[in-house]
N, C-alpha and C positions, 0 to 999 in steps of 0.2 A: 504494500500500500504506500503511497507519495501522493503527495502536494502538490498544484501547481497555480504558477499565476500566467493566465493567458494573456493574451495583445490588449485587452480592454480594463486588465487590472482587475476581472473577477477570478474569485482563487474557484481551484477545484478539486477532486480527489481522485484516485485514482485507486486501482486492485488489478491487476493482470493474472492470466491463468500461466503463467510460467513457459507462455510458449513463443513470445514477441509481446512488444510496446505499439503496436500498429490498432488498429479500431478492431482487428476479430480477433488480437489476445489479452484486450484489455475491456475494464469499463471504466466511464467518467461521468461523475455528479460534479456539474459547476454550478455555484452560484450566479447570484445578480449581483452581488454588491460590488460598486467598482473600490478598490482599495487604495487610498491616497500613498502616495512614494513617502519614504521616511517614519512610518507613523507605525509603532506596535501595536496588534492587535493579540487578543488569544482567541484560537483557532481550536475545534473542536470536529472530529468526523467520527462520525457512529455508523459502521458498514457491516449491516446483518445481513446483505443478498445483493444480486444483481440489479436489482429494481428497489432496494430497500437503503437510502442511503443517505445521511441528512449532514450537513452542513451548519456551525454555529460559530457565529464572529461576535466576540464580546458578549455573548453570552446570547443572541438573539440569531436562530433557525434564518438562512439563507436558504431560501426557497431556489431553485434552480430548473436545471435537467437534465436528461442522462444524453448519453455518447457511447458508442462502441459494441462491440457484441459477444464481450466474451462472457458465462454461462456461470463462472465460481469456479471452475475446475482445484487447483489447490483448497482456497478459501472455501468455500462448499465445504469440504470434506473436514477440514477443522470445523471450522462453525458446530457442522452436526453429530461430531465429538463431542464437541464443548459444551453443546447443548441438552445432549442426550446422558451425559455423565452428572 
């Protein structure tokens, strides 16, 4: 899982199935909020699933949307480890 901040200064998150960084081995929740240069914020990402994936900047949910197509492959299988236990 990684972080990023796109061209427009909204951050996003990221999970890849271990297979490439391209759109069909990875997935991506970005935000809306554009992030001012210079300026800390704390950053929070809660990634339960490929479609389950929330975003919080100073403590307040950055509603977004998704990118990419990968399925959970590694992450999948933890999660319902982790879950199941």
């Amino acid at each position: 899982m990684w972080f990023q901040v796109g061209s427009t200064g909204t951050l996003g998150v990221n999970y890849g199935d271990n297979t490439n960084c391209n759109a069909n081995g990875r997935r991506t929740y970005s935000g809306t909020k554009a992030l001012a240069l210079n300026t800390w914020y704390h950053v929070t990402a809660i990634v339960s699933g490929p479609t389950d994936m929330k975003l919080y900047i100073d403590g307040t949910e950055d509603v977004g949307a998704y990118d990419g197509f990968a399925t959970g492959g590694a992450i999948a299988l933890a999660l319902s480890r982790l879950l199941t236990k």
